[in-house]
C-alpha positions as CSV (number, residue, x, y, z in Angstrom):
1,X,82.5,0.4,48.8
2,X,83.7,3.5,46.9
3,X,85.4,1.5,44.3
4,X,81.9,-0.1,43.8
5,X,80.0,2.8,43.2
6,X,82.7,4.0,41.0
7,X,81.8,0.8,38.7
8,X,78.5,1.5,38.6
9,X,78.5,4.7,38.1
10,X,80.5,3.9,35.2
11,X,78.3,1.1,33.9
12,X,74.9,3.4,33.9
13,X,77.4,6.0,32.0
14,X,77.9,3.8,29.3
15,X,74.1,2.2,28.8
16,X,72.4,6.1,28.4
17,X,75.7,6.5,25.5
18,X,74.2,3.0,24.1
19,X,71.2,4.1,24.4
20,X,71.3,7.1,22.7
21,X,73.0,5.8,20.0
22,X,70.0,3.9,18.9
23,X,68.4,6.8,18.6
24,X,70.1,8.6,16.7
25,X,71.3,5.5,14.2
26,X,68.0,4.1,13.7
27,X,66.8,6.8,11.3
28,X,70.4,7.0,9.0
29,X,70.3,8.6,5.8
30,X,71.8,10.5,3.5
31,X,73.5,13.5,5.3
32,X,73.1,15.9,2.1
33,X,70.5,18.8,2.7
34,X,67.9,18.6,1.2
35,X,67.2,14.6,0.5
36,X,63.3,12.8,0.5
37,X,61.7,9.3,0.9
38,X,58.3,8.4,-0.8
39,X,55.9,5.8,0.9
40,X,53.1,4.2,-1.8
41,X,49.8,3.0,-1.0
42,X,47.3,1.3,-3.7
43,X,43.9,2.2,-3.4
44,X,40.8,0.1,-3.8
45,X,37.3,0.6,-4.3
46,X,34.6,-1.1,-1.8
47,X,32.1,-1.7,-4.4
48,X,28.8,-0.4,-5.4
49,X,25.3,-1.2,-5.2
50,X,22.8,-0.3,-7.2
51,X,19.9,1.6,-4.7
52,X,17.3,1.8,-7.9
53,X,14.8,-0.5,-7.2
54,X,11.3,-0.5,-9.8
55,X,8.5,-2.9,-8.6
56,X,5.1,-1.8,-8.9
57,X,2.3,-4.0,-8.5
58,X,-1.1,-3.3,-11.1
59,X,-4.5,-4.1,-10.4
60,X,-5.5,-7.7,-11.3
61,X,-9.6,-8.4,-12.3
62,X,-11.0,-11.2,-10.0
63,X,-11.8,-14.0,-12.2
64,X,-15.1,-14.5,-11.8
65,X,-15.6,-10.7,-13.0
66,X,-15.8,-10.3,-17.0
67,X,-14.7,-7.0,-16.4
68,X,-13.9,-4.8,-13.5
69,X,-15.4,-2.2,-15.6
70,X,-18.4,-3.6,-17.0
71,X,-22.3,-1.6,-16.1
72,X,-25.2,-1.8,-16.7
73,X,-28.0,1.5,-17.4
74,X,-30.8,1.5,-16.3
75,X,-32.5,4.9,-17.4
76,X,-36.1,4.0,-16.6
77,X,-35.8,2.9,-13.2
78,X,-37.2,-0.7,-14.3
79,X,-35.0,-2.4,-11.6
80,X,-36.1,-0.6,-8.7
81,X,-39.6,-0.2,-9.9
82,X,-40.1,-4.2,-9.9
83,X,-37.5,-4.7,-6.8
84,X,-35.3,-6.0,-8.9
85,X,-37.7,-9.0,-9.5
86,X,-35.9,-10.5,-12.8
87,X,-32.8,-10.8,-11.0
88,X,-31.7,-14.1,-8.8
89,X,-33.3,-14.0,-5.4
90,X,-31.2,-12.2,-3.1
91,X,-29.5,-9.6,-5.4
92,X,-28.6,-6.0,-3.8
93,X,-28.9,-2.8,-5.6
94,X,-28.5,0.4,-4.1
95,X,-31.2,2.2,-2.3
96,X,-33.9,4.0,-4.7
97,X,-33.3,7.6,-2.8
98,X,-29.7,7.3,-3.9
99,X,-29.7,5.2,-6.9
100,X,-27.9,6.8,-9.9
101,X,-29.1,4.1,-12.2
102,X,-25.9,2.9,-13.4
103,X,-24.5,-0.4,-11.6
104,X,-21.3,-2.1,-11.5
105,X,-21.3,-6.3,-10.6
106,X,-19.2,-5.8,-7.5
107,X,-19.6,-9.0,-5.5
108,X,-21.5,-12.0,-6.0
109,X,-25.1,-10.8,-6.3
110,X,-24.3,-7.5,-5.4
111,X,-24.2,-4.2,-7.4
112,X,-23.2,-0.4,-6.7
113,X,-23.4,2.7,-8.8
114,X,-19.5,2.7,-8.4
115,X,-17.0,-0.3,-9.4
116,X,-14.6,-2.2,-7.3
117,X,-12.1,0.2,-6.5
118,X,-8.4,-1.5,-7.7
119,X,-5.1,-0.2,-6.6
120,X,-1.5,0.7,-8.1
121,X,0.9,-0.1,-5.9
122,X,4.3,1.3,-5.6
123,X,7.3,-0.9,-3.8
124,X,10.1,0.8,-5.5
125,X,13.3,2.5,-3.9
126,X,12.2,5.6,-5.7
127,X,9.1,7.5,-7.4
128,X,7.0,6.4,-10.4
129,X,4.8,8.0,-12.8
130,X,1.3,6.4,-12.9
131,X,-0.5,7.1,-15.8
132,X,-3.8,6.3,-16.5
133,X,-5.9,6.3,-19.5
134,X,-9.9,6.6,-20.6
135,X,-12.2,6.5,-23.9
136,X,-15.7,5.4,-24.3
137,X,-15.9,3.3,-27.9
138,X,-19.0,3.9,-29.8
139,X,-21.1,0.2,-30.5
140,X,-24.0,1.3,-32.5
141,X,-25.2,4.7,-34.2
142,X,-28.1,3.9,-31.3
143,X,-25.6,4.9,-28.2
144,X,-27.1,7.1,-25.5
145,X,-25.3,10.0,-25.6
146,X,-21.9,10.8,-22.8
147,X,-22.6,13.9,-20.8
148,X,-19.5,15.8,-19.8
149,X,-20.4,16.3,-16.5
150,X,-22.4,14.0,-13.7
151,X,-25.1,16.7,-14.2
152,X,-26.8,14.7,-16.6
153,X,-29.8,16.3,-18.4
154,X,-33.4,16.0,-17.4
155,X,-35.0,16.9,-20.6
156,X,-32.7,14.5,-23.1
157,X,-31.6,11.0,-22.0
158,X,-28.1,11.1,-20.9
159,X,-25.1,8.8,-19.5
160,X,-22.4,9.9,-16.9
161,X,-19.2,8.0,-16.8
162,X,-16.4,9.3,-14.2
163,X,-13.1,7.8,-14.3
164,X,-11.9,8.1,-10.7
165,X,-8.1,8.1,-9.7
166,X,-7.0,9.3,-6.2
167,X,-9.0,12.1,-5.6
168,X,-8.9,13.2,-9.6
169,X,-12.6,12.8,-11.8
170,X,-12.5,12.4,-15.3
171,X,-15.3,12.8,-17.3
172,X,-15.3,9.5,-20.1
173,X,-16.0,10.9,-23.9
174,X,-15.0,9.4,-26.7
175,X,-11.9,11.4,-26.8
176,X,-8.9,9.5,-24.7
177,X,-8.5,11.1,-21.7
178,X,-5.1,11.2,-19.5
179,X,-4.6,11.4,-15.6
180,X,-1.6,11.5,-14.1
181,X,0.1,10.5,-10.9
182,X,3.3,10.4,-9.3
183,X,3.5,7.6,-6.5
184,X,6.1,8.2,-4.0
185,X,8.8,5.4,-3.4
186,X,10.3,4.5,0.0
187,X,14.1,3.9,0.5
188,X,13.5,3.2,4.2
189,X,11.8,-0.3,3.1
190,X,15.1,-1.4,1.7
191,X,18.4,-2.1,3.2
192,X,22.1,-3.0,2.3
193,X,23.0,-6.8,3.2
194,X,25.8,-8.8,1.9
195,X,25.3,-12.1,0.3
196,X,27.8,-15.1,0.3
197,X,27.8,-16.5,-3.6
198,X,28.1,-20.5,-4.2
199,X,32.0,-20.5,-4.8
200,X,32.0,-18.7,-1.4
201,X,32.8,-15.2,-2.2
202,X,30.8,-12.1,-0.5
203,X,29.3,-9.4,-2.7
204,X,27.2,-6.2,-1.5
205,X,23.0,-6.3,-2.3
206,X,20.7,-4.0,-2.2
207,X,17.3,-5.5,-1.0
208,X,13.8,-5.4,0.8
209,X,13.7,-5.5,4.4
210,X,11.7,-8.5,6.0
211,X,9.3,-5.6,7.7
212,X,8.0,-3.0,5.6
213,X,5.3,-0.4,6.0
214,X,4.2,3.6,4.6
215,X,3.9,1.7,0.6
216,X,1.9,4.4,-1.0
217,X,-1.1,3.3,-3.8
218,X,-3.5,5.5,-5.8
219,X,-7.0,4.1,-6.1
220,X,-8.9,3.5,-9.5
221,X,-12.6,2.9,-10.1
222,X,-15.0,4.0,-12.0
223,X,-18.5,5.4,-11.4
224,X,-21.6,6.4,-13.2
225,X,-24.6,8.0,-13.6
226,X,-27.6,8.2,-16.2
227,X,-30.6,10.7,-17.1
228,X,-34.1,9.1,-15.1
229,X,-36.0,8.9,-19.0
230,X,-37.5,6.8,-20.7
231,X,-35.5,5.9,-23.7
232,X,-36.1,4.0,-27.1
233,X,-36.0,0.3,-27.3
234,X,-32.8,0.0,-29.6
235,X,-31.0,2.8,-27.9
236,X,-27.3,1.1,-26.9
237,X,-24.2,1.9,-24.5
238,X,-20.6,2.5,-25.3
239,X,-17.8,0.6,-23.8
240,X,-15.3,1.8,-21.3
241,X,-12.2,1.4,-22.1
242,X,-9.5,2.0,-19.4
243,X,-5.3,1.5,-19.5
244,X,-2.6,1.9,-17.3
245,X,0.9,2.6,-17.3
246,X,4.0,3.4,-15.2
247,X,7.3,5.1,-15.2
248,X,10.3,5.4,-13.5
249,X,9.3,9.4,-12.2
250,X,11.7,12.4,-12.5
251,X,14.5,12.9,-9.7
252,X,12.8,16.1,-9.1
253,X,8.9,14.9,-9.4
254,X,6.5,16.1,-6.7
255,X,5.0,13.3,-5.5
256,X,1.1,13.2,-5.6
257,X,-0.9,14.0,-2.0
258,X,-4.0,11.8,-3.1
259,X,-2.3,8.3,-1.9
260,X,-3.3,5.8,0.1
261,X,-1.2,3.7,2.4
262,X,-1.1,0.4,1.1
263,X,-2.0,-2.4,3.5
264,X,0.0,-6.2,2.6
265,X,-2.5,-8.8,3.7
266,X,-5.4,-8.5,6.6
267,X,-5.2,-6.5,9.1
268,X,-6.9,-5.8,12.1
269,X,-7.8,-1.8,13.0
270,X,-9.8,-1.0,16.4
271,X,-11.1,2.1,17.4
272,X,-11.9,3.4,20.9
273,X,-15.9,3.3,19.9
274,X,-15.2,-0.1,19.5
275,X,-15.3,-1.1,15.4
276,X,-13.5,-3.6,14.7
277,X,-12.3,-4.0,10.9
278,X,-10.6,-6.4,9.2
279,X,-8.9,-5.1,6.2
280,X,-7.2,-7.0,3.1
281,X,-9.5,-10.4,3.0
282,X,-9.5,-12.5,-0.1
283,X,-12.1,-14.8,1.3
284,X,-14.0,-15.8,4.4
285,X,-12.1,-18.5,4.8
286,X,-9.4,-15.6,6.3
287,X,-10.8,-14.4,9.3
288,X,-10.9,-17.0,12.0
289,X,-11.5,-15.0,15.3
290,X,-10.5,-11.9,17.0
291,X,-9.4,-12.3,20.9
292,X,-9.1,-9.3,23.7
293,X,-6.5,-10.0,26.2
294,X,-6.1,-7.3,28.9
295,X,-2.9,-6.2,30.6
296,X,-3.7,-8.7,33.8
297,X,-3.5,-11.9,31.1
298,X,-7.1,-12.4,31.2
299,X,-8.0,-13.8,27.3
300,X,-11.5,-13.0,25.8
301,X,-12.8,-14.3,22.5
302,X,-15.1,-12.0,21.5
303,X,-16.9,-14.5,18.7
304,X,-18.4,-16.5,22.0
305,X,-19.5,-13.0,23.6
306,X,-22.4,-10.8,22.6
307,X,-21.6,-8.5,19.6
308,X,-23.3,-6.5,17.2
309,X,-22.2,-7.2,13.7
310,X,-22.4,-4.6,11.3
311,X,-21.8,-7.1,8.5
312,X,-21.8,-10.4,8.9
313,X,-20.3,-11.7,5.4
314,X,-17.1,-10.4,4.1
315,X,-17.5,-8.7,0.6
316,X,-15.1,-7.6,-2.0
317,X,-17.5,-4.8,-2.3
318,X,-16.0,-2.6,0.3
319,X,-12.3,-3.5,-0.3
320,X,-12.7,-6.7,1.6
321,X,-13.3,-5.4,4.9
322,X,-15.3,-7.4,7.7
323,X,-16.8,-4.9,10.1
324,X,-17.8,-5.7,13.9
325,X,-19.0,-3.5,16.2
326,X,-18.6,-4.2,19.9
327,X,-22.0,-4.2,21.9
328,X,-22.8,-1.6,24.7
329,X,-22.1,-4.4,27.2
330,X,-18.5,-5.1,25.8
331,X,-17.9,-1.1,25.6
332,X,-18.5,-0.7,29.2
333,X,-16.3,-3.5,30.1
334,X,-13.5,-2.2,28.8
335,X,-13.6,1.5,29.8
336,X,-10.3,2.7,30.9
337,X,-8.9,-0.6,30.1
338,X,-5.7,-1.1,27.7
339,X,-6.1,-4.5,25.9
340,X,-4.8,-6.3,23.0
341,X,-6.5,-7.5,20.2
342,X,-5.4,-10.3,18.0
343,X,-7.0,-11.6,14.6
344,X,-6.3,-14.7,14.1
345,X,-6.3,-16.3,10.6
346,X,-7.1,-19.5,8.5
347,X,-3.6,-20.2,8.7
348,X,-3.4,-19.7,12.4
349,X,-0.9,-16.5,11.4
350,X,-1.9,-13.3,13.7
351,X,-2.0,-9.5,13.5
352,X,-2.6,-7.6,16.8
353,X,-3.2,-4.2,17.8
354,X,-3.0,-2.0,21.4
355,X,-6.2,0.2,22.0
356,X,-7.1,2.2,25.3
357,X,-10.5,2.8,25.7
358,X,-11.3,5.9,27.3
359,X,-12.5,5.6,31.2
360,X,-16.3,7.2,30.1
């Protein structure tokens, strides 16, 4: 027995020598002071995208519009003195208490004292410059004369044109006038993906996300007003020349606080008084129903139920915006009540929208 714990004794002896030694011969190397090793390492570069992106959408004229900016004058009143009785059955002009005499073909059949308002749009990665210009061009020596301000005179026969962009008013003169605007961009809309190219390679890309939303647009329309005189037969209007332009902005521009949120196709907006308004239609042929469905499943169609309709024809007039108003009997209904609503369009695509109506 003593002999065999002698031998193993020995043998654990000799595996902590062994294993020692690998220790200290696994790092060998030169045994003068002072000796060093390098270690390289190449280094690459991921790649780079390019985070500029410039798309800015300009107003487009409808087609069936000659020109967006197009009026007519009327300093005599002779419209609304006759009711308008040399026009098509069915024409609308503004009310006579509010009726600056100037009028701008804004629908079919329809006519305000202000244009169509038309938007700049900016979808860019970063901010733009917007700059938009005005002159009135003389046609005949016979042109009623441009007041500078929209307090025309009441002794001398006088036209008001106002350029309007965002919340800026520029008086039209024959002298080109400039306004300027800086539209903010929005990185958040935009995202880094990577795309696989035909011979099957990856590269990096710098694109639009499939959701977007907070696009920022400046308005433009003009409006006009003109002196209630009578005026001599041959006496003539200028034209109204407007032009627009963009820019890339400055990295340090301020952007301007007269935007708009820019809203891509229809939408649906409810209020808790109950309006309902349908935003961004091209046609009629849009809007197919709206439907309230409430938290316990039960689905309402509101087009079979009584409403009050505040205007029962869409109309490019006011932006393309159908309006419908919710009767009293529908308001108390839904009191306290959180419910859905969904437009539904042509296409059978929807929008919907959560509203809680207040308990009284």
């Amino acid at each position: 027995m003593r002999k065999t714990k002698k031998m193993m004794a020995l043998a654990l002896a000799a595996s902590m020598v062994l294993g020692s030694s690998v220790v200290a011969f696994a790092a060998e190397g030169d045994a003068t002071p002072g000796g060093s090793g390098t270690v390289s390492g190449t280094g690459e570069v991921e790649g780079h995208v390019n985070k500029e992106v410039l798309n800015v959408i300009l107003p487009t004229v409808p087609s069936d519009q000659a020109s967006a900016f197009a009026y007519t004058m009327d300093p005599e009143r002779l419209i609304q003195g006759t009711d308008a009785a040399k026009y098509e059955e069915g024409t609308v002009f503004p009310a006579a208490d509010a009726d600056t005499g100037v009028y701008f073909l804004t629908d079919t059949k329809t006519y305000s004292n202000e244009s169509n308002t038309y938007q700049v749009v900016n979808k860019s990665s970063c901010d733009v410059d917007l700059t938009v210009k005005v002159k009135a061009t003389q046609n005949s020596a016979k042109d009623i004369t441009l007041a500078s301000s929209n307090g025309v005179s009441t002794t001398a026969p006088e036209l008001y044109l106002g350029l309007k962009v965002g919340s800026s008013e520029q008086a039209v003169s024959a002298t080109e006038a400039t306004v300027n605007k800086t539209l903010a961009g929005n990185k958040n809309n935009f995202e880094i993906t990577v795309n696989t190219k035909d011979d099957g390679t990856k590269e990096y890309a710098y694109k639009e996300k499939d959701s977007t939303s907070g696009w920022k647009a400046m308005n433009i329309s003009l409006t006009g007003t003109v002196s209630k005189l009578d005026i001599a037969s041959d006496t003539t209007a200028p034209t109204v020349d407007v032009t627009w332009s963009w820019a890339k902005a400055a990295d340090n521009a301020t952007p301007s606080t007269d935007v708009v949120e820019f809203v891509d196709g229809p939408q649906i907006v409810v209020s808790t008084a109950g309006l309902i308004n349908i935003t961004g239609l091209t046609a009629d042929a849009n809007y197919k129903m709206v439907k309230i469905t409430e938290e316990n499943g039960t689905v309402n169609n509101i087009t079979a139920a009584p409403v009050d309709y505040i205007s029962d024809n869409w109309s490019e007039a006011n932006g393309g915006v159908l309006g419908i108003q919710l009767s009293a009997k529908w308001m108390d209904y839904l009191k306290g009540k959180t419910v859905t609503f969904t437009l539904t369009l042509s296409d059978d695509s929807e929008k919907t929208t959560e509203v809680t109506f207040p308990a009284s």
